[in-house]
N, C-alpha and C positions, 0 to 999 in steps of 0.2 A: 335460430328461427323459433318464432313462438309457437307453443302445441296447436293452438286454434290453426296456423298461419301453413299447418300440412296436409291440410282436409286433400290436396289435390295429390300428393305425392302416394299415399292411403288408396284414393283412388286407383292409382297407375300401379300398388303392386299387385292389391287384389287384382282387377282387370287381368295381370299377367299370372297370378297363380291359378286363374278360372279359364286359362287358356284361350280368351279372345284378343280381337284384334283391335287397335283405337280407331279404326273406321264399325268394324262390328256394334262395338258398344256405342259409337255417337250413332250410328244409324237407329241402333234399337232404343236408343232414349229422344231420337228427333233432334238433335243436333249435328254443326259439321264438327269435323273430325277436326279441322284448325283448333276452333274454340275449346275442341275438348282437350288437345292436346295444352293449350293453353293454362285449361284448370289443371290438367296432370302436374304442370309444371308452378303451379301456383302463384301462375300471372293473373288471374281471377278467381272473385270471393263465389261463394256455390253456397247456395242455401235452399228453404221453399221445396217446392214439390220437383225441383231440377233433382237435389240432393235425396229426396226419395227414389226416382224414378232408378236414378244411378243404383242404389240401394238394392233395390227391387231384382234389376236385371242383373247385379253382383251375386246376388242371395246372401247380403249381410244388412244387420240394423244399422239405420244410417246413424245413429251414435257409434259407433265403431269405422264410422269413416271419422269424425268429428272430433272425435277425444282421445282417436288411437289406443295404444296401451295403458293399462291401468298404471295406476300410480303407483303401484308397489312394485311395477314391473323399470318402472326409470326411474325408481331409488334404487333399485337393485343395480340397474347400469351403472348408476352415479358415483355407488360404495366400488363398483368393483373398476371404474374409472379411477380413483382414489387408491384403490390399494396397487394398481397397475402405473402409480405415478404421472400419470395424464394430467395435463394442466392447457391454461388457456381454450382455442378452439376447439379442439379434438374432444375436449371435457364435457364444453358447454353443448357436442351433439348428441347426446344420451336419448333426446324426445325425437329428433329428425331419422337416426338408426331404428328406433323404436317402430315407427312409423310405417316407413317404410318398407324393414325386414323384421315381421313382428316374428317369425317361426325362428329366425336366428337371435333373435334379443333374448326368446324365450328359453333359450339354448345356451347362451352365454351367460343369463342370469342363476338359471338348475346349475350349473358347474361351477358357478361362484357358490351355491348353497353347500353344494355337496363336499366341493375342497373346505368350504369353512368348518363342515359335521365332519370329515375328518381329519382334520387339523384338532379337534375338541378329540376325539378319538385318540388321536395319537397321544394328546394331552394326557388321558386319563389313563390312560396304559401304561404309559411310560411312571405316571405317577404311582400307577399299581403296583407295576415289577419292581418298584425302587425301594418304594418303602412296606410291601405288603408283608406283616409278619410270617402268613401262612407260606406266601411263595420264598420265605426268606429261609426257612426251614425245611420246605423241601427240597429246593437247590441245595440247602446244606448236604440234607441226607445222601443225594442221588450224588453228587461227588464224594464225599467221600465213600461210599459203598466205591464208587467205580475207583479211586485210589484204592481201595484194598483188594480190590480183585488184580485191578495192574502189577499190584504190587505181588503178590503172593503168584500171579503168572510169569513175573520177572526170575521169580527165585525157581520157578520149576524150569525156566527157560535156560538159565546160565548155570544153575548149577549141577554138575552131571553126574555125584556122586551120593546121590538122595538114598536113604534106604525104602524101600517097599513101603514100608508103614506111614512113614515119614510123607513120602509121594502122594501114597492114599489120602493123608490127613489133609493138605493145602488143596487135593482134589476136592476132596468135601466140600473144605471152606471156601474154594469158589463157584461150587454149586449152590451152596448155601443164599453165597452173596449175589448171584444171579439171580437167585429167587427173588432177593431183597431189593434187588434192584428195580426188577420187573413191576413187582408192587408197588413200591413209591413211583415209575416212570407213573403208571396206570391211577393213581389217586390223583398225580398232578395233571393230569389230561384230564382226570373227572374233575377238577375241581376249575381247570379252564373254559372246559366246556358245559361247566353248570348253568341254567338257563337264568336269564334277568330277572331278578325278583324273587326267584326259590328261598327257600327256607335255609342256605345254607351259610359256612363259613367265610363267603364272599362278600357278605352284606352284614358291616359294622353296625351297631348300636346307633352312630352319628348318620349313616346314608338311611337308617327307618328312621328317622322321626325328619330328617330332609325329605325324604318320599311322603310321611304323615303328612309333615303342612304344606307340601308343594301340591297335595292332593286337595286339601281344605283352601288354595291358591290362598295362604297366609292370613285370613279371613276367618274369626272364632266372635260370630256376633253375640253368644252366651257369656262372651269372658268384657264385651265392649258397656255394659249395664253401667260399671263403677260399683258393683255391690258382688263379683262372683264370687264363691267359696270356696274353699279347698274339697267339699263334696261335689261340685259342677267340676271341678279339675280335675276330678280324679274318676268322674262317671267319662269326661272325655279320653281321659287316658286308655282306662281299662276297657271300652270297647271299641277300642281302634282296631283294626284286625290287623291294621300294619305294623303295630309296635308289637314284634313279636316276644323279643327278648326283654328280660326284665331289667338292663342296663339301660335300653332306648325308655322305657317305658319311666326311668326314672330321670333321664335327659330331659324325656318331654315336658315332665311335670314342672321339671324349672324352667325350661321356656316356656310354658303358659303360667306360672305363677309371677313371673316379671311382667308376661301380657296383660296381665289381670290388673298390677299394681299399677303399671305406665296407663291402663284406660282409664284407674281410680284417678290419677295425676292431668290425664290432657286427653280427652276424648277428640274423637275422630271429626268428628261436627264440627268443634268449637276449632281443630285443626288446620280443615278444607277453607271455611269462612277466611281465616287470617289468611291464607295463601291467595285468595281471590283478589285480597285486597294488598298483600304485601308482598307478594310472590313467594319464592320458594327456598331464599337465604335461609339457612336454620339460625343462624347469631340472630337477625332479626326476627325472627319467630318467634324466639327464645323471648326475648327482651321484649317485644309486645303483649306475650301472651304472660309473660311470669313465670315460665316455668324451666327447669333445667335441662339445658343444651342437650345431655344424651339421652331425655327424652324426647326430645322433638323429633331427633334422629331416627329412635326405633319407629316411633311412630308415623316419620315418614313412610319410611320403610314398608308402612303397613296401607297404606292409600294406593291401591293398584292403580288409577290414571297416572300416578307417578313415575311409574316401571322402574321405579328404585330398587337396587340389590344392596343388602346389608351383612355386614361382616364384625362377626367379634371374637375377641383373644384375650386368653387371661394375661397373668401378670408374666408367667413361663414365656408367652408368646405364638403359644397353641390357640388355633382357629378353635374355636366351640360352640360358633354360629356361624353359617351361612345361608344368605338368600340370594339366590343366584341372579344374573342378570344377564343376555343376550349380549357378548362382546367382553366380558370380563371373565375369568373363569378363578376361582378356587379352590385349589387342590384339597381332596378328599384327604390324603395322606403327605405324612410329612411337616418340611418348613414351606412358609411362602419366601415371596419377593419381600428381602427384608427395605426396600426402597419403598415401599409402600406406607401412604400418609398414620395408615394404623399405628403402625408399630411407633411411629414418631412421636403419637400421642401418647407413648407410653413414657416415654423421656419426662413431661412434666406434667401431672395431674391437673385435670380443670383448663388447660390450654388449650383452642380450637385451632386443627389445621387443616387446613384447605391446600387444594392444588388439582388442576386439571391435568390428567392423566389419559396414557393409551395403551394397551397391550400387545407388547412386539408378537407379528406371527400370526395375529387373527385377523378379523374385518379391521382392525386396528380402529375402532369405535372410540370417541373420547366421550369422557366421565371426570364429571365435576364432583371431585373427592372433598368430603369432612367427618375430620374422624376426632374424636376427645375421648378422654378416658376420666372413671370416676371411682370414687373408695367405695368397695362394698364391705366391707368389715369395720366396725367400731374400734376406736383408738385402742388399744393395750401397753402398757410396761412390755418393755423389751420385744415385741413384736412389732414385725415389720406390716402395714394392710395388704388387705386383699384389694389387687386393682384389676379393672377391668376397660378394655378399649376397644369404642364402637367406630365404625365406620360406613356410610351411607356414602354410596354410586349415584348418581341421578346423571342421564344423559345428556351432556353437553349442547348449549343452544348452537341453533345455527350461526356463526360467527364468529366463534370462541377462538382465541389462538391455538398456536398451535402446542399440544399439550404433550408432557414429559414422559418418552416410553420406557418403558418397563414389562418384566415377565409376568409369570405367574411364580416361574421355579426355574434357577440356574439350567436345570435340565434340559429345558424345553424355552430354552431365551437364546435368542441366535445373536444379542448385542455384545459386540465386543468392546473389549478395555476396559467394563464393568468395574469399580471397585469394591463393589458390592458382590462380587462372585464368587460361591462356596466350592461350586466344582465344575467341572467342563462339560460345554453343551455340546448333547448328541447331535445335533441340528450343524454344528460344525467342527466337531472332535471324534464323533462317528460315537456309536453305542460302548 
């Protein structure tokens, strides 16, 4: 049933959450109680100063009889219709639920929000304990301190012929190690419970300058001229107060000196225009506009109407760019999903590949993947180039088939028979 086509159903739940009765309310708007039960049931159209009066005596704007729930509020049913495997009828009632039970849609769509924040949640944690150098060093330490305490309490336990001295000394050394212990448990709990953003060992070089330009929302209109410097780069640099460390601070600087080059190459303008007219194929961009494929990509990437997320990896296969996108996630640390169109473009330089994709375990959102990779290094004798593989997200049109799932990281990918699988997921082999 169409949204317009519930103005009556709207009616009858407000009416029943304001605790009146369908004779009450037709009495107090001058109608019979037949006919209104009539509109309740949406055997008649309501408009005019009828659908005011009703309004009035409800104490709601007659556009919230009319248009029901917002729009964001039955995509949200729609996605979680979708990810709950709902098909046919039951699917297409996303606006009539709405409608009618807006306190429970409003309810069922916050718990599709908050499992999707922690499902990202879990994501990044799991990605944290895995590969984070620092926690990987303290686990070290804290067992073995606790092997050597076990160990030196075993030999005072079984063997019963210790001399005095001997006794005293393994007594020490598991005081000692006690101490040691204590200390590293107490650093690792300070260092978990360090707060979002501090100044400390938790925050890589790679998460400030993602923090830097998710701050600037990707947008450097000083570097879009075609004429900026290496002194504009480097006044942005150095008074960023996010780039703390001087590793981030030199990240940044090559991602806004490629910014700088790809706007000297295809500005943003002459961009927007080709899309209006050609849409948003990057081959055809490409080839209209005259300019090279993995610049059209970054540059997508940089058009917010677009809500594109952009990913790039050197030649090793290490992420050294991301821009993140709602329903895609890429791990801070570590390897990704080596089934991901990136890494394919690594196989042959100057080839474009596309493929629409979805993320097992999320709102499972589909994304129209293209990724190519290009030489950054000049030819040399006996040296192999430096390659480089970009890949742009753009969000799949309404329509699109049904697109190829995939993780982010074995970890955290619950798909089984993978032949792409490096190790066993916690999701269904337990932690």
């Amino acid at each position: 049933m169409a949204r317009e086509g519930l103005t009556g159903s709207r009616i009858r739940e407000r009416r029943v959450m304001a605790g009146l009765k369908q004779a009450d309310l037709a009495r107090d708007i001058g109608i019979s109680a037949s006919y209104l039960n009539l509109i309740e049931h949406n055997r008649r159209r309501i408009g005019g100063k009828l659908l005011l009066n009703i309004a009035s005596v409800l104490g709601v704007e007659p556009q919230t009889l009319t248009e029901g729930a917002e729009a964001a509020l039955i995509a949200a049913l729609r996605e979680a219709a979708d990810e709950a495997g709902l098909t046919g009828l039951e699917a297409s009632r996303a606006d009539e639920f709405a409608g009618r039970f807006p306190g429970w849609a409003d309810v069922l769509a916050g718990t599709r929000r908050r499992v999707a924040s922690l499902e990202q949640t879990v994501e990044a944690l799991t990605d944290r304990l895995a590969h984070d150098p620092h926690l990987a060093a303290s686990m070290h330490e804290l067992l073995s301190t606790a092997a050597a305490i076990r160990s030196t309490a075993a030999i005072l336990a079984e063997t019963k012929s210790l001399q005095p001295e001997w006794r005293e000394r393994f007594h020490a050394n598991i005081n000692e190690d006690s101490h040691r212990l204590s200390d590293s448990a107490q650093a690792l709990v300070s260092y978990l419970d360090a707060e979002t953003g501090a100044a400390d060992a938790a925050s890589s070089p790679q998460e400030e300058v993602e923090a830097f330009l998710s701050k600037h929302d990707f947008s450097f209109g000083s570097l879009e001229t075609g004429s900026a410097t290496e002194a504009t780069i480097a006044e942005i640099v150095e008074t960023a107060e996010m780039l703390r460390s001087q590793a981030a601070k030199y990240i940044a600087r090559g991602v806004l000196q490629q910014w700088a080059r790809d706007a000297a190459v295809l500005s943003l303008k002459d961009l927007r225009k080709e899309i209006e007219t050609a849409g948003t194929d990057p081959l055809t961009l490409a080839r209209n506009l005259h300019k090279p494929v993995v610049v059209v990509l970054r540059r997508m990437a940089a058009l917010p109407e677009l809500g594109a997320g952009l990913v790039v990896c050197d030649r090793s296969g290490t992420v050294i760019f991301r821009k993140s996108v709602e329903g895609f996630t890429v791990p801070r640390h570590g390897a990704c999903c080596p089934l991901w169109p990136l890494f394919g473009a690594l196989a042959q330089t100057g080839m474009v590949v596309t493929e629409t994709v979805m993320q097992l375990g999320r709102a499972q959102a589909q994304f129209e993947c293209f990724a190519t990779s290009e030489t950054q290094s000049a030819p040399s004798y006996n040296a192999l180039p430096l390659v480089q593989a970009v890949m742009v997200l753009l969000p799949a049109p309404a329509g699109a088939g049904q697109g190829r799932s995939m993780g982010s990281t074995c970890r955290v990918c619950p798909q089984e028979g993978c032949s792409a699988r490096r190790e066993p997921s916690i999701l269904s082999s337990g932690v």
